[in-house]
C-alpha positions in Angstrom: 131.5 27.5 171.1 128.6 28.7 168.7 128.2 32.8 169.0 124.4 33.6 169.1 124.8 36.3 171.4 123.5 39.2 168.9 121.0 36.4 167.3 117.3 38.4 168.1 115.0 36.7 165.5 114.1 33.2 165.3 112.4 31.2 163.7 111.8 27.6 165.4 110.1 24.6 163.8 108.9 21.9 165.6 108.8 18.4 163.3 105.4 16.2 162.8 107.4 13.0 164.4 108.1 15.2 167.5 104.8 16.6 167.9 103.0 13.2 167.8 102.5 10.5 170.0 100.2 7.0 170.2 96.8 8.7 171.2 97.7 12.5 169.4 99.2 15.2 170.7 102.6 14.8 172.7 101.8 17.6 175.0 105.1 17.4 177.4 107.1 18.3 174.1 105.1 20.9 173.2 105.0 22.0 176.8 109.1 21.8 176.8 109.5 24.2 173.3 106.5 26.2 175.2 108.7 26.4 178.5 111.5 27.7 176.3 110.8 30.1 173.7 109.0 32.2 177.4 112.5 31.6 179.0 114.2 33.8 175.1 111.2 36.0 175.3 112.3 37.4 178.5 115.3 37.6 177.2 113.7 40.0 174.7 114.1 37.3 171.7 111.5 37.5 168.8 110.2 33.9 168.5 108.3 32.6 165.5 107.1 29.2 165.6 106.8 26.8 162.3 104.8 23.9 163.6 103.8 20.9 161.7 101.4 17.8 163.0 97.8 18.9 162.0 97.4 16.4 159.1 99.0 14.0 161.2 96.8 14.9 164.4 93.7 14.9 162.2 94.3 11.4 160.8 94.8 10.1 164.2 92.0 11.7 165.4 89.9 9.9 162.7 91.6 6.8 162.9 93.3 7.0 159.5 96.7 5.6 160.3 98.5 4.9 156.8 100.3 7.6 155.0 97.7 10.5 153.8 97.7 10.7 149.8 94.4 11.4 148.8 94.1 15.3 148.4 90.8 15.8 149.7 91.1 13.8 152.4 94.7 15.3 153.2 93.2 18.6 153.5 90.0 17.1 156.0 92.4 16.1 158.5 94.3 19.5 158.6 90.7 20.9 159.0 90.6 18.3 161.9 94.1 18.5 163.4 94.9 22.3 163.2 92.6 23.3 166.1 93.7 20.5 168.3 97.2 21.3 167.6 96.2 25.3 168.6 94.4 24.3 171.4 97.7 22.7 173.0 99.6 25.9 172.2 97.6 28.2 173.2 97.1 26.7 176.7 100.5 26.0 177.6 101.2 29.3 176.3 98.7 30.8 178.7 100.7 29.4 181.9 103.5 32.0 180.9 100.9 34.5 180.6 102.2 34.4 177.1 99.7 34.5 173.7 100.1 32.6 170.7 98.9 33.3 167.0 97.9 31.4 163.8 99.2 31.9 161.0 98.3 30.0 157.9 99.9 30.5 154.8 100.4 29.4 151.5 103.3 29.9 148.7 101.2 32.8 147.1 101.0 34.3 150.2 104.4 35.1 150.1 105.1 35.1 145.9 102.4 38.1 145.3 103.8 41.0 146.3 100.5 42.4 148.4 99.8 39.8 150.5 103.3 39.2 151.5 103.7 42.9 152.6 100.4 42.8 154.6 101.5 38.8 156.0 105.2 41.1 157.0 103.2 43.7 158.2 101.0 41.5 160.1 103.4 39.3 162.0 106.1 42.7 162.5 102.4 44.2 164.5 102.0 40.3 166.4 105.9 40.3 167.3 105.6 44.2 168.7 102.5 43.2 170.7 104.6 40.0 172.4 102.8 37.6 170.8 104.6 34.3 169.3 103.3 33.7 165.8 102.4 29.9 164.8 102.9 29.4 161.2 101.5 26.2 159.2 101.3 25.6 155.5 97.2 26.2 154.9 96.5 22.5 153.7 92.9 23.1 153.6 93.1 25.3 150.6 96.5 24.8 148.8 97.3 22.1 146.2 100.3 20.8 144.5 97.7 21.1 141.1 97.8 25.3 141.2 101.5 25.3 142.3 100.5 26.3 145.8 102.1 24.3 148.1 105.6 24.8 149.7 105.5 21.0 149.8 107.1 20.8 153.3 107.2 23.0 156.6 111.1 22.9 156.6 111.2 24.6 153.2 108.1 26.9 154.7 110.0 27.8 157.6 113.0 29.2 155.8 110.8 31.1 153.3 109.7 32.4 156.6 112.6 32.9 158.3 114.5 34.8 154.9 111.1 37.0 154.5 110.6 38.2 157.9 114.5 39.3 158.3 115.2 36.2 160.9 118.8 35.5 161.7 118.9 32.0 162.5 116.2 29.4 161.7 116.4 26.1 164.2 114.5 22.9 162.8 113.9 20.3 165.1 113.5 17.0 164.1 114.1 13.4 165.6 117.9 12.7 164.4 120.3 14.9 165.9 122.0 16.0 162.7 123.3 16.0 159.0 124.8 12.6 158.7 127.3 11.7 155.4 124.8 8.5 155.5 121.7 6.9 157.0 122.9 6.1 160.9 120.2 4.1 161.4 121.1 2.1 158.1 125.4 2.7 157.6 127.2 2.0 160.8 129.9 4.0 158.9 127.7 7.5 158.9 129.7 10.1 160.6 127.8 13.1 161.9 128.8 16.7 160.3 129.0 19.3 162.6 129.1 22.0 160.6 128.2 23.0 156.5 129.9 26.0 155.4 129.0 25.3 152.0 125.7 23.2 150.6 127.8 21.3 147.9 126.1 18.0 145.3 128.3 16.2 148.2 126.6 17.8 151.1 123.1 17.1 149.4 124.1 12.9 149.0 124.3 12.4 152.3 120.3 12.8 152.3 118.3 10.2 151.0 114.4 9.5 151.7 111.5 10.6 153.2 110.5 11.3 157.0 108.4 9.4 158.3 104.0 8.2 157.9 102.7 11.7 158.4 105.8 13.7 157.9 106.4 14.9 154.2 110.0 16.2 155.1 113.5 14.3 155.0 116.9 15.3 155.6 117.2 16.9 151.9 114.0 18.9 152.4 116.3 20.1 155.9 119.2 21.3 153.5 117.4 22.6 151.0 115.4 25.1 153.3 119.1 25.6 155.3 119.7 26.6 151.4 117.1 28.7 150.9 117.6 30.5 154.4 121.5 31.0 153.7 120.2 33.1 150.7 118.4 35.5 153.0 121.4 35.9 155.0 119.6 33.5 157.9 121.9 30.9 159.8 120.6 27.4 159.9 121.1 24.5 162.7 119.3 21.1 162.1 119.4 19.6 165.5 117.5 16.6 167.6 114.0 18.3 169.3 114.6 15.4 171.8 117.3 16.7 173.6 116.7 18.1 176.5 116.3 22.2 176.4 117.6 21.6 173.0 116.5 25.4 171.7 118.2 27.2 174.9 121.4 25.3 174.9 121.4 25.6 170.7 121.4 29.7 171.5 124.0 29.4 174.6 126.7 28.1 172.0 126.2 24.6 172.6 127.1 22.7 169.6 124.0 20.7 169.2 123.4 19.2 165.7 124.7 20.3 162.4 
């Protein structure tokens, strides 16, 4: 069994592919990670949420359904999906009698020294108050051309999770681990339980991209479990399909990698 038992700051974040369905939002998943992080709050947990979907909700919502390049366009359907992706939260947060908070950020946010101690300050005031912050990279105004981009919410939330003292980030996604290959490709992939050590080895078991809206992978998984490991943050990379994954991650079970 996993020991979690002293674990009081999380960071959770919720993959595009999980977070999407046919006609937009899946709301029962939502609802499920909802249902959870109020059963850890009571438990007097610190959640913080690392949501992606918005670009993927706004192209839906548009009916743009190829792969979003095009900058300016990229950034209109964040501008489109962000609120609609809120709107879920903050509603099924509601039922708990629980509130939510947006937090958009980009890389300077947390490289100048200023604006990451007012951000710290910020979400230390939101997590006092009870409240679960929501972070998302702010695609409406950051670009790979000024360096401003984290590139990928699984790298964002363990920039997040290292920064604001977390001690274990959990990213959900839709495989339920690290794999030494592509299961879906090698009939030979074995799953890794555990990484003690983020070796070039470790690192060639990831190949590819996620999926049409998703800009994340298995190696953008490893590098942020990298990045995390740096802050002194515990990482586990686990399926977000499985039932009560998030609870039964924190009760020992040993769900994913």
């Amino acid at each position: 069994m996993r020991d979690f038992s002293k674990v009081r700051r999380i960071v959770v974040k919720v993959g595009t592919n999980l977070l999407s369905s046919s006609s937009g939002v899946d709301r029962d998943r939502i609802r499920s990670i909802v249902k959870q992080v109020a059963e850890l709050k009571k438990k007097g947990m610190e959640i913080m949420l690392v949501s992606s979907g918005a670009v993927g909700l706004g192209a839906k919502a548009i009916g743009h359904l190829t792969p979003v390049k095009h900058i300016p366009l990229k950034q209109a359907c964040a501008s489109i999906g962000q609120p609609l992706l809120m709107r879920v939260y903050e509603e099924e947060f509601a039922s708990y009698n629980l509130l939510c908070s947006q937090v958009l950020i980009t890389r300077s946010s947390l490289n100048n020294r200023t604006s990451y101690n007012n951000l710290r300050e910020s979400v230390a005031t939101l997590l006092d108050l009870g409240v679960v912050p929501i972070f998302n990279e702010n695609d409406v105004v950051s670009t790979a051309e000024i360096g401003d981009v984290f590139g990928d919410n699984d790298r964002m939330s363990a920039y997040c999770a290292s920064k604001m003292d977390a001690e274990l980030l959990i990213l959900l996604t839709d495989i339920d681990g690290v794999y030494t290959g592509n299961p879906k490709k090698d009939k030979d992939a074995k799953m890794v339980k555990e990484i003690r050590e983020l070796t070039p080895e470790v690192f060639s078991y990831a190949k590819g991209a996620g999926s049409t809206f998703s800009t994340g992978g298995m190696k953008t998984k490893l590098q942020a479990a990298e990045i995390a490991q740096k802050g002194g943050c515990g990482t586990i990379i686990a399926s977000g399909y499985e039932e009560d994954a998030i609870l039964r991650i924190l009760n020992g079970e040993e769900l994913g990698t």
